[in-house]
DODOPA-970868 format. One line per 8 residues: their letters; for each residue x, y, z of N, C-alpha, C. Coordinates in pm, 1 decimal, m for minus. Layout:
residues N
A = X:Y:Z:X:Y:Z:X:Y:Z ~ ... .
This chain:
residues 222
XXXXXXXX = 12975.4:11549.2:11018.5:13047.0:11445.8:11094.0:13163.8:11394.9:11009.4 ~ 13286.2:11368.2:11065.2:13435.2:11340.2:11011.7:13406.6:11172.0:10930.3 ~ 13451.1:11162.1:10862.4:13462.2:10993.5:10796.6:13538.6:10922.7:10921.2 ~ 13486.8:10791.5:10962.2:13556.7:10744.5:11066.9:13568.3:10610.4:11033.4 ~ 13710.0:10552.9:10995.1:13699.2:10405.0:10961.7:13705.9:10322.0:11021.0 ~ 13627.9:10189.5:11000.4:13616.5:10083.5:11093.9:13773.1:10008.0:11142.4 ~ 13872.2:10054.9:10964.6:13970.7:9995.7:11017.2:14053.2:10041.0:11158.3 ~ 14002.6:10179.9:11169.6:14087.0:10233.7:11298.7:14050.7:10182.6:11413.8 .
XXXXXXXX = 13949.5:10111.8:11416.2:13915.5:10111.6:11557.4:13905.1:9964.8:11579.6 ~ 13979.4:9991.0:11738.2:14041.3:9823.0:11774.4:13920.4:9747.2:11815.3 ~ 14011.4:9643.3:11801.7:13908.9:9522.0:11873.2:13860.0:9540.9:11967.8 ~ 13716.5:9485.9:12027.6:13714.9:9506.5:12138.1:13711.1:9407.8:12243.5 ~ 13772.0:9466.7:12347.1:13801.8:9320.6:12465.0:13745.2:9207.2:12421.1 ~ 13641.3:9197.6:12467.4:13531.5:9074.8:12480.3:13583.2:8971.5:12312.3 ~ 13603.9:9051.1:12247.0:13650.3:8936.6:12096.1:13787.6:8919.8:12129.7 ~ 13884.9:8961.3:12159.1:14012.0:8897.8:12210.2:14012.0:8773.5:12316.5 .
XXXXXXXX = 13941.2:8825.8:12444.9:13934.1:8743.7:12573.2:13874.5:8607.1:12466.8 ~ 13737.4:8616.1:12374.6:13671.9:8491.4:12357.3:13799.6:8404.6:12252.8 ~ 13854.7:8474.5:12170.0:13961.8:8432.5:12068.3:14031.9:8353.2:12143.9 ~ 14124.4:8394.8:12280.9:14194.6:8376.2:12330.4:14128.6:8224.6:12419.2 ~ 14052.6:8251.7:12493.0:13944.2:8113.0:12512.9:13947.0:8008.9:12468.5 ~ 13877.7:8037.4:12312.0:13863.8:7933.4:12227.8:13997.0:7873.4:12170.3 ~ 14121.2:7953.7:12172.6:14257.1:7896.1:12147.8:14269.2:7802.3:12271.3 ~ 14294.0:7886.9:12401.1:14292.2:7811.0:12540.4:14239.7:7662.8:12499.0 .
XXXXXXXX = 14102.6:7645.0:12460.8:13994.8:7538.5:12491.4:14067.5:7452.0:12394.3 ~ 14143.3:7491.5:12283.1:14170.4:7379.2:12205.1:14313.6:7279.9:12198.9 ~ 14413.2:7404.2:12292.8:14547.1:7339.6:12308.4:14481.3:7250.8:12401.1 ~ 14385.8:7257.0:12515.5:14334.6:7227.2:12631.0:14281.9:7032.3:12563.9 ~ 14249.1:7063.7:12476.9:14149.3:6932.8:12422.8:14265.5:6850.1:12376.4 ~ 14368.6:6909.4:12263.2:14478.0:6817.0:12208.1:14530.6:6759.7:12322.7 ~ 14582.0:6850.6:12454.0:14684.8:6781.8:12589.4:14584.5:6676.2:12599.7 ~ 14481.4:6732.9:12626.1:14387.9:6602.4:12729.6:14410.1:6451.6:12584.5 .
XXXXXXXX = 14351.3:6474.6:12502.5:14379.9:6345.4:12384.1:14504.0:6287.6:12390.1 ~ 14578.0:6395.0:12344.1:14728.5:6323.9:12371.2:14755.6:6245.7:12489.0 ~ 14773.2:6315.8:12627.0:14794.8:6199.4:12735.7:14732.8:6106.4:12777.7 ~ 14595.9:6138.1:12733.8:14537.2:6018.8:12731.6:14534.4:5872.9:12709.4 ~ 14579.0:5946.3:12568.3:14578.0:5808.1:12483.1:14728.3:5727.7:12482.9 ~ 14796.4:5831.7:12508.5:14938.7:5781.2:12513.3:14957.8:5730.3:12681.3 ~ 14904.0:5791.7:12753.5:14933.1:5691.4:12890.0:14846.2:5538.7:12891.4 ~ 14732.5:5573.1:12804.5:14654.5:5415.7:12840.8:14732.9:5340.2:12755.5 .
XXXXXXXX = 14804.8:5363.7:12656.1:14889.7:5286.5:12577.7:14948.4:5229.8:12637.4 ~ 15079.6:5322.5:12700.9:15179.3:5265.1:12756.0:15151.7:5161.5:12871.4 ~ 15003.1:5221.0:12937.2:14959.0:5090.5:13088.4:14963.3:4986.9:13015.9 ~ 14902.2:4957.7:12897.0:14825.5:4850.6:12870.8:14999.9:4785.3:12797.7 ~ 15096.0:4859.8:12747.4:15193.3:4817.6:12693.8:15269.8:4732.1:12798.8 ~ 15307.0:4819.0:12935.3:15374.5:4799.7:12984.5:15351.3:4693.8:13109.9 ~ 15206.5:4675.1:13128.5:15180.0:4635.2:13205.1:15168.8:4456.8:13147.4 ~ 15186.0:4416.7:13054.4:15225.6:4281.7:13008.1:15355.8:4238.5:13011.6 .
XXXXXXXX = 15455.7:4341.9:13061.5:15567.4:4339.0:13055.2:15647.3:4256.5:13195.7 ~ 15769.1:4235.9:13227.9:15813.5:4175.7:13320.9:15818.2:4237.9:13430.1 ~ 15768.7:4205.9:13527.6:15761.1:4321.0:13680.9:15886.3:4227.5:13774.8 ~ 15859.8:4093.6:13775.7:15953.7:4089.0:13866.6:16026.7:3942.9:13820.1 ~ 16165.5:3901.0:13926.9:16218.2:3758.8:13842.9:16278.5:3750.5:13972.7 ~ 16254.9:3605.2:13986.8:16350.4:3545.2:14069.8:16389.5:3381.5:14047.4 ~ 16420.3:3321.6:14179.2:16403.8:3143.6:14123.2:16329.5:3080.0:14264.8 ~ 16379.2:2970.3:14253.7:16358.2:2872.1:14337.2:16395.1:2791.1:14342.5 .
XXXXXXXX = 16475.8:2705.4:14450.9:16525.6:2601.7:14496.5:16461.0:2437.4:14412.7 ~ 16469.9:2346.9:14331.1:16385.1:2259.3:14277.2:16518.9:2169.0:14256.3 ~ 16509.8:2055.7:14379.7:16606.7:1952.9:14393.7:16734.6:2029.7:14403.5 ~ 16831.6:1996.2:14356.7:16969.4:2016.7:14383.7:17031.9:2124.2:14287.7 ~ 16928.0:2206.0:14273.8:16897.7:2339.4:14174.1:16823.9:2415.4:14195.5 ~ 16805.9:2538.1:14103.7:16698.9:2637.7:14128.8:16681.0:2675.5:13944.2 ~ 16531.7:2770.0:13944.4:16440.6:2714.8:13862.7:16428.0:2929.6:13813.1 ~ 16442.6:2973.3:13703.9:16418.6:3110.6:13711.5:16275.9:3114.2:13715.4 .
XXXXXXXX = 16230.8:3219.5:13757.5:16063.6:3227.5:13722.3:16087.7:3416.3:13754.7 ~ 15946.9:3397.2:13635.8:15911.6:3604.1:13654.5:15763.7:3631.3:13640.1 ~ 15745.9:3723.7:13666.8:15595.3:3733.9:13694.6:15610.0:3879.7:13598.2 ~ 15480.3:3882.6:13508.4:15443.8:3990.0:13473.3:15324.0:4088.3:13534.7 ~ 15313.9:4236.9:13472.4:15252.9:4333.2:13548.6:15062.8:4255.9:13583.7 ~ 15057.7:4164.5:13461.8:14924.1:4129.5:13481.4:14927.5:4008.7:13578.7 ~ 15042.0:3974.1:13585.3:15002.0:3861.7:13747.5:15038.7:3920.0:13839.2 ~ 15101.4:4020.0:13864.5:15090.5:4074.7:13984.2:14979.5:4158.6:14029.1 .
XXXXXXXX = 14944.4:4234.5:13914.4:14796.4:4303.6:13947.5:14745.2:4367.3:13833.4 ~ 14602.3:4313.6:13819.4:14551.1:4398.1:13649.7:14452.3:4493.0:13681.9 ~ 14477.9:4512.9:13773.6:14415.6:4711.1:13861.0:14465.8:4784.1:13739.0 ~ 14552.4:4797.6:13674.6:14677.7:4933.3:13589.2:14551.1:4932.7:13477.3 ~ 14546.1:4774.8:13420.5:14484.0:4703.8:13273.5:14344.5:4757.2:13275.6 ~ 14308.2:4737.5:13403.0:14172.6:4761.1:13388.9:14101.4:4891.1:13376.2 ~ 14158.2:4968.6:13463.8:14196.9:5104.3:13480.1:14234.2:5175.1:13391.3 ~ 14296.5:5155.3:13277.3:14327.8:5216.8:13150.8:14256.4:5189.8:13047.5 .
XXXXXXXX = 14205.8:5080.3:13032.5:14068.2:5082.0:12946.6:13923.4:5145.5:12989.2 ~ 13918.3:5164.1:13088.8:13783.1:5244.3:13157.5:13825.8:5399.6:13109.1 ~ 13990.6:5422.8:13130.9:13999.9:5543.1:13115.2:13989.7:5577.1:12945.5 ~ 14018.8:5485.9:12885.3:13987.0:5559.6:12743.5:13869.9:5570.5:12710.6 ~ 13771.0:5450.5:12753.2:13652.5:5490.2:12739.9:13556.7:5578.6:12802.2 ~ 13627.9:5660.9:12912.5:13592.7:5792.2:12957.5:13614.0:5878.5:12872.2 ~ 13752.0:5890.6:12819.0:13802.8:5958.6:12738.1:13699.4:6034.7:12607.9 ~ 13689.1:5911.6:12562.1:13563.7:5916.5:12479.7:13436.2:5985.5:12489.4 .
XXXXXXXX = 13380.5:5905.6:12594.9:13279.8:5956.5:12682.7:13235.7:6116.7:12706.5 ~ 13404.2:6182.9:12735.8:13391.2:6266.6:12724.7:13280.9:6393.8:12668.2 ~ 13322.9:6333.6:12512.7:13279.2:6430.7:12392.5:13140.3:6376.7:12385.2 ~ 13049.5:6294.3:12465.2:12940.5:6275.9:12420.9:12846.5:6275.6:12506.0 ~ 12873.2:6364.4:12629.6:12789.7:6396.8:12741.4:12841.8:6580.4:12738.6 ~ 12735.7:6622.8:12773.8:12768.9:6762.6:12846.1:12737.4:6805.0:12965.4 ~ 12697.4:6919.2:13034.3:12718.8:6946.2:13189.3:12756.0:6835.6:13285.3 ~ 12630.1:6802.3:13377.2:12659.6:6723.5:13460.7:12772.0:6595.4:13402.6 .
XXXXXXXX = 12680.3:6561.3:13311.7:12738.8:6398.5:13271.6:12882.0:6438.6:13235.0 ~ 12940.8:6535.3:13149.0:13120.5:6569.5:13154.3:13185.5:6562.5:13311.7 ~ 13120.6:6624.0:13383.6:13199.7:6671.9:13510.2:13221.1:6491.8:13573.8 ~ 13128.9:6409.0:13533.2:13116.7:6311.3:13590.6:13264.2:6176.1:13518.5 ~ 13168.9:6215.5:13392.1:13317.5:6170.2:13292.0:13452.7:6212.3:13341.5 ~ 13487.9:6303.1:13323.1:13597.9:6403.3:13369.9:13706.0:6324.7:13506.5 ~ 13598.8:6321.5:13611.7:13636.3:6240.9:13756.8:13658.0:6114.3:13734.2 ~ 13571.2:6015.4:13682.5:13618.9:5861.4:13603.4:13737.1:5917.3:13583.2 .
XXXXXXXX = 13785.7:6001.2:13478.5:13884.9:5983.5:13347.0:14041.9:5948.7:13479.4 ~ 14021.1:6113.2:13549.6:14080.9:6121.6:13639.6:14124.1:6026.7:13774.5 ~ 14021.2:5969.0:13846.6:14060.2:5877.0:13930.9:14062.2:5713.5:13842.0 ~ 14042.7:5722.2:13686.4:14125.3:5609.4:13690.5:14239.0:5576.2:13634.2 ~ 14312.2:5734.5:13612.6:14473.0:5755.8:13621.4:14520.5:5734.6:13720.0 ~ 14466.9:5765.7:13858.9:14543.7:5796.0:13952.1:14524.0:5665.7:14038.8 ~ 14384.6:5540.3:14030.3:14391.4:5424.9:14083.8:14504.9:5343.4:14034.5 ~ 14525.9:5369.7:13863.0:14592.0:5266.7:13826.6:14711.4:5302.8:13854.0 .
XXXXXXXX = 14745.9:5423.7:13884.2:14891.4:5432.0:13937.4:14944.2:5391.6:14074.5 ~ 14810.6:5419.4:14120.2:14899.3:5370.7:14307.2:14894.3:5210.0:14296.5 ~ 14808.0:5121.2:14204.7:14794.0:4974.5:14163.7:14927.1:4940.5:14135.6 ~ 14982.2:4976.2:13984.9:15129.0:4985.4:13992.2:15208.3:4985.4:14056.8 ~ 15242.4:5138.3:14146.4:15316.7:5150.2:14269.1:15335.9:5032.0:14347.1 ~ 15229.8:4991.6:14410.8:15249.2:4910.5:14513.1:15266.1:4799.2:14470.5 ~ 15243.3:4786.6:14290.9:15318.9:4614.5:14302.5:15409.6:4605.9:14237.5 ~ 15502.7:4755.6:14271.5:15667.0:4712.1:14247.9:15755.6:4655.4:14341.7 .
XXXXXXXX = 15648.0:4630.8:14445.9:15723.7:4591.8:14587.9:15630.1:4412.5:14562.1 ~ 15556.2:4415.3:14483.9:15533.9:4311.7:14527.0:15604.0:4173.3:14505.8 ~ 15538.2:4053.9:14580.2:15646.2:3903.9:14608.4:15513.7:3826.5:14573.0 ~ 15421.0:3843.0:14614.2:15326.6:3723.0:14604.2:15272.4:3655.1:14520.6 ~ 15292.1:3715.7:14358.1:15274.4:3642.7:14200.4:15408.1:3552.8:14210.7 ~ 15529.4:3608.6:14281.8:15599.7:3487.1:14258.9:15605.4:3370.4:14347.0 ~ 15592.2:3416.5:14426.8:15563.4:3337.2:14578.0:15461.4:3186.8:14531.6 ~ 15369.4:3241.7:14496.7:15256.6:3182.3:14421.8:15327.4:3057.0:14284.5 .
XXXXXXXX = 15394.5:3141.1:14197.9:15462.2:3048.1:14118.6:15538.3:2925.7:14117.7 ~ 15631.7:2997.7:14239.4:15722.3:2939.0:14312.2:15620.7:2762.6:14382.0 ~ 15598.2:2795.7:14434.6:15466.7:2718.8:14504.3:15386.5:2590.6:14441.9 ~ 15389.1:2646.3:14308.6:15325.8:2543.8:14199.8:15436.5:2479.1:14128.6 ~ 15545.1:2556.6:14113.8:15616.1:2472.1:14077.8:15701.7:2374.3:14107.1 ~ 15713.2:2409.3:14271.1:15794.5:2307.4:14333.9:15632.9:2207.3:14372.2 ~ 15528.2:2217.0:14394.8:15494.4:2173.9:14415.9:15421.2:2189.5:14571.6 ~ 15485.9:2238.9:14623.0:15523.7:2244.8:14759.7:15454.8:2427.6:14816.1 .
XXXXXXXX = 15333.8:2403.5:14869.4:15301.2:2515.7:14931.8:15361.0:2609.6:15020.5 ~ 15456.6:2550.5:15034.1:15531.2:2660.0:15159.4:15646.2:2705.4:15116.6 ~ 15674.3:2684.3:14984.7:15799.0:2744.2:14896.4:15752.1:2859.8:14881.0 ~ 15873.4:2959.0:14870.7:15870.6:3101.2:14849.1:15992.9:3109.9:14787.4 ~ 15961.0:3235.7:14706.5:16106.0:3292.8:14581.9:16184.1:3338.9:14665.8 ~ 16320.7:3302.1:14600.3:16445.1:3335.2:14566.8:16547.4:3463.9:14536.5 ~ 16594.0:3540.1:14578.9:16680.9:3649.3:14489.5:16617.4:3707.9:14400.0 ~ 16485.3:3771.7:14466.1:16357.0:3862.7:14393.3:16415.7:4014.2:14344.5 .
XXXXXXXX = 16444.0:4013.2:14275.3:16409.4:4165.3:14119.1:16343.9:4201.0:14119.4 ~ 16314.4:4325.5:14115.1:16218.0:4370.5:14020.5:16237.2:4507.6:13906.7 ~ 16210.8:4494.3:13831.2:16230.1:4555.9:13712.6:16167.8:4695.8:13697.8 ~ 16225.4:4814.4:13600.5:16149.6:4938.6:13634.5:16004.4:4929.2:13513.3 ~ 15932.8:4841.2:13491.6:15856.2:4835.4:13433.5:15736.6:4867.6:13507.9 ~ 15727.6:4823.7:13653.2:15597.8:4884.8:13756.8:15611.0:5048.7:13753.7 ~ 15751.9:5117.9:13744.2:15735.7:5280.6:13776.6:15707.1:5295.2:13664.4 ~ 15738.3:5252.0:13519.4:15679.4:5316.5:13354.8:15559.9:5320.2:13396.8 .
XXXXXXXX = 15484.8:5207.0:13417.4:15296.2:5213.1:13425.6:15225.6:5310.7:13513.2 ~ 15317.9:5302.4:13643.1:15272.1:5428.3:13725.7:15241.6:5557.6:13682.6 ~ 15399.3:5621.1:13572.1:15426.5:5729.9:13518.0:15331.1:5756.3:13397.3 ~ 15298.4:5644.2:13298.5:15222.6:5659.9:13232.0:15083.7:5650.2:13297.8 ~ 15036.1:5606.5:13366.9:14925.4:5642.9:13449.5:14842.1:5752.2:13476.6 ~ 14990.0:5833.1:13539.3:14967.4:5999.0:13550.5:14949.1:6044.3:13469.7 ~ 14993.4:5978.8:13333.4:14918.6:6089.0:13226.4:14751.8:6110.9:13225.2 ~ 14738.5:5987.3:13211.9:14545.2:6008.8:13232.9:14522.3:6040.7:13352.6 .
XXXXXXXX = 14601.3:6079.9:13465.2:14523.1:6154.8:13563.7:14576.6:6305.0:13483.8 ~ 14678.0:6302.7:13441.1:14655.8:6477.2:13371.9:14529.1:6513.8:13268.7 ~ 14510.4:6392.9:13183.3:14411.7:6418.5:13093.1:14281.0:6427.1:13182.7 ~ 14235.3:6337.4:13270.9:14098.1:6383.8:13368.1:14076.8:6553.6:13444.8 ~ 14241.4:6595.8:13470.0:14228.2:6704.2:13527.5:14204.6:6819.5:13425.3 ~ 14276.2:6808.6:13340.4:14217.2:6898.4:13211.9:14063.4:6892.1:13162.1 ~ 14025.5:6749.3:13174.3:13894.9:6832.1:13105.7:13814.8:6822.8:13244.5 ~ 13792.1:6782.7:13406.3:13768.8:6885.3:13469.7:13790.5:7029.3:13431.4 .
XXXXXXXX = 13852.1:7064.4:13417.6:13923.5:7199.4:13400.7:13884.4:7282.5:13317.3 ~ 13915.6:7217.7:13170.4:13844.0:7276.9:13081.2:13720.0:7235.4:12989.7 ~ 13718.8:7133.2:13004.0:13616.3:7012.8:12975.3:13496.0:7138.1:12921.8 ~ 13492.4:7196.9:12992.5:13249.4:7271.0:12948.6:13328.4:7326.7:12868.5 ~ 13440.5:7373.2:12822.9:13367.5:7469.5:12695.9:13468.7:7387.0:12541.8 ~ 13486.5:7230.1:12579.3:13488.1:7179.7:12454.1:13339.9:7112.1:12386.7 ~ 13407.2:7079.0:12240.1:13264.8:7012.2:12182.5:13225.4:6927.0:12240.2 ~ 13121.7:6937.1:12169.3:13031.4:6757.1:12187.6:13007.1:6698.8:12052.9 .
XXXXXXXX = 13008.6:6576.7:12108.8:12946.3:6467.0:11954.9:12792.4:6553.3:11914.6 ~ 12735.5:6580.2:11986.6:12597.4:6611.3:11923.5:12593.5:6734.8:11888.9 ~ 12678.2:6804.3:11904.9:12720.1:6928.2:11857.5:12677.2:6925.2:11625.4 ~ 12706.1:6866.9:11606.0:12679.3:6855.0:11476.6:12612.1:6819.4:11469.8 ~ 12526.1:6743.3:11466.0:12309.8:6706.6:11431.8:12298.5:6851.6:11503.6 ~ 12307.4:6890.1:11591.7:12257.2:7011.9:11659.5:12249.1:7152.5:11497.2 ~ 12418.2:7161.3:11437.6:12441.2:7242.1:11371.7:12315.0:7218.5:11252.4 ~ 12337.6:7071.4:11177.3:12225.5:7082.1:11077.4:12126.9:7096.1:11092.0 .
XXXXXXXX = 12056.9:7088.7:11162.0:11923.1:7078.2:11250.7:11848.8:7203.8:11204.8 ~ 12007.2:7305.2:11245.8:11953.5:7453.7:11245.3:11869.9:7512.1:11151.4 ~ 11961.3:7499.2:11015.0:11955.8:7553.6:10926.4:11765.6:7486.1:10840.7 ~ 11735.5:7342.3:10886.3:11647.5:7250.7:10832.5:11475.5:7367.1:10924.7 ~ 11538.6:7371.6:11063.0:11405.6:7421.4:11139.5:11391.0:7604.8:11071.9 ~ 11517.3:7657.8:11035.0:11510.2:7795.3:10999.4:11416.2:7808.7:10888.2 ~ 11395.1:7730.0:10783.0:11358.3:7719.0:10679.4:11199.1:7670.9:10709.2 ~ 11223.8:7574.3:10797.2:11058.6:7511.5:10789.6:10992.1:7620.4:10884.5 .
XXXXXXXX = 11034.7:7679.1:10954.1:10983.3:7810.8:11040.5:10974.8:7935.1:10998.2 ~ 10944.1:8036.2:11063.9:10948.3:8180.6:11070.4:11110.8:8249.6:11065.6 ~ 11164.4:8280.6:10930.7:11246.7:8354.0:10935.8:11267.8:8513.7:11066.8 ~ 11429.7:8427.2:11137.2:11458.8:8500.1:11218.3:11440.6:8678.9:11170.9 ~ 11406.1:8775.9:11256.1:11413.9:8881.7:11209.6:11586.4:8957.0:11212.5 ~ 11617.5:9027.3:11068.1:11742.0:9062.1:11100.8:11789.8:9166.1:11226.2 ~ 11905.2:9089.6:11216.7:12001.0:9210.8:11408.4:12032.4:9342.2:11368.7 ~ 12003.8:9387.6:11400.0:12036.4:9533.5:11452.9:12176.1:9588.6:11482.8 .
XXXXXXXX = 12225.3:9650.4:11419.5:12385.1:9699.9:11438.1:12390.2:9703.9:11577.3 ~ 12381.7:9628.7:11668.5:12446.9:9639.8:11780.1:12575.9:9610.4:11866.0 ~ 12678.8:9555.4:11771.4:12826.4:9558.2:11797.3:12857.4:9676.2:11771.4 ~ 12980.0:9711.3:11824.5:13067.5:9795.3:11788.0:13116.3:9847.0:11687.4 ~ 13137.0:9686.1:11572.7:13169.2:9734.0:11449.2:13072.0:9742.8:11345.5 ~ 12979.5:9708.6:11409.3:12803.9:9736.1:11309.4:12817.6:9880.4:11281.5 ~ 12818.5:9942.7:11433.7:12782.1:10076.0:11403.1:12865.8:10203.0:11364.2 ~ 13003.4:10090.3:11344.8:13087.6:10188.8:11277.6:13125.3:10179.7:11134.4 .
XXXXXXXX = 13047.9:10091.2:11086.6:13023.4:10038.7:10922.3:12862.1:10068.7:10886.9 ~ 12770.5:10127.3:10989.5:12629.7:10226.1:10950.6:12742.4:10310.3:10926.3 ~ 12815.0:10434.8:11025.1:12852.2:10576.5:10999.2:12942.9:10555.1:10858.8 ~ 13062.1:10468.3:10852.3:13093.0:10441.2:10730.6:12990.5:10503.7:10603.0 ~ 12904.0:10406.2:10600.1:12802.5:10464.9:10502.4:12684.5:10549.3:10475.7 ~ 12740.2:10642.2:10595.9:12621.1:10788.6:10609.3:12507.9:10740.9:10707.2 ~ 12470.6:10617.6:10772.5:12320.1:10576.4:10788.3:12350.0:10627.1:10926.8 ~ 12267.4:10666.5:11006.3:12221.6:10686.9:11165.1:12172.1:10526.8:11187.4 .
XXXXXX = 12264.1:10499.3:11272.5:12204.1:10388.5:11328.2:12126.2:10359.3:11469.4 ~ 12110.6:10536.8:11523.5:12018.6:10504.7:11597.5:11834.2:10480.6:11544.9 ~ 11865.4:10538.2:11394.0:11725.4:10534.6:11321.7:11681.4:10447.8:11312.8 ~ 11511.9:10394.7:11406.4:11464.5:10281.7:11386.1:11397.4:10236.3:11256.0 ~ 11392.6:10338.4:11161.8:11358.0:10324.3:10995.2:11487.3:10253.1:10924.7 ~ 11575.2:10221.6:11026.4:11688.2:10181.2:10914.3:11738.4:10258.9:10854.6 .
């Protein structure tokens, strides 16, 4: 029989496809972290910020007043802290409980964005202001603004609905927190147990590193 070296002979599928996977799974994990964390930022940044300004009439004058994202609505606020702590969550559930995580992460990107949305139109935090400050319940604002600080929160929003859809997506084949007690575990029960019996050249490149060194590896003598 000819000398046949292991270096000649290619990879085979199945170790590329899994290589390729496990690359997949990990750009997959950084996106999901990254937008995550950077959209609940920005909600929670932006959403303290000024949403709208107007005035009001007060005696033989008028009075500025502005309402921020949290008096108009803390749907965004609330919604972005649930989502990081999904986020989290994530890495410390597997099957069911991820897929479940995953949908949180996701619909509470996408609540806190339509929350946002709709209170870039809104009047009634100032309306409200307006009201207390004249005193006078039936006062309503003035030459109402509003600022693009409701579409930032929206936009950053969507990021954590991108991060929920990713790990839907790819979510099962990242780690877990228990993934490590799992790893040491191993090595503690191998020892206090019955040593595994050794494998059998049954890859591809097993049995082309037996012929390498003369052995028949169909020989069950080894």
């Amino acid at each position: 029989m000819g000398h046949v070296s292991a270096a000649s002979v290619p990879q085979p599928r199945a170790t590329r496809a899994d290589a390729a996977a496990a690359s997949g799974g990990r750009r997959s994990l950084a996106a999901a972290l990254l937008l995550g964390a950077v959209g609940a930022a920005v909600v929670l940044l932006a959403s303290g910020q000024t949403w709208a300004e107007g005035t009001v009439a007060v005696g033989g004058g008028t009075v500025p007043l502005d309402a921020a994202g949290g008096d108009v609505t803390g749907v965004p606020t609330a919604l972005a802290i649930v989502g990081l702590a999904a986020l989290v969550a994530v890495f410390a559930v597997r099957r069911a409980g991820r897929f479940l995580v995953s949908l949180l992460l996701a619909l509470s990107g996408a609540g806190a964005a339509v929350a946002a949305y709709l209170g870039a139109s809104d009047r009634s935090a100032l309306d409200e202001k307006a009201a207390s400050t004249t005193g006078d319940a039936a006062a309503r604002i003035g030459t109402l603004t509003h600022t693009a600080w409701p579409y930032a929160t929206a936009a950053a929003a969507l990021l954590i609905l991108a991060a929920g859809l990713l790990a839907l997506r790819y979510g099962r084949g990242w780690p877990a927190m228990s993934g490590r007690y799992e790893r040491e575990a191993g090595p503690r029960a191998a020892r206090g147990g019955r040593r595994p019996a050794p494998a059998g050249p049954e890859r591809p490149e097993d049995l082309w590193k037996a012929l390498d060194r003369g052995e028949d590896p169909t020989d069950p003598r080894g």
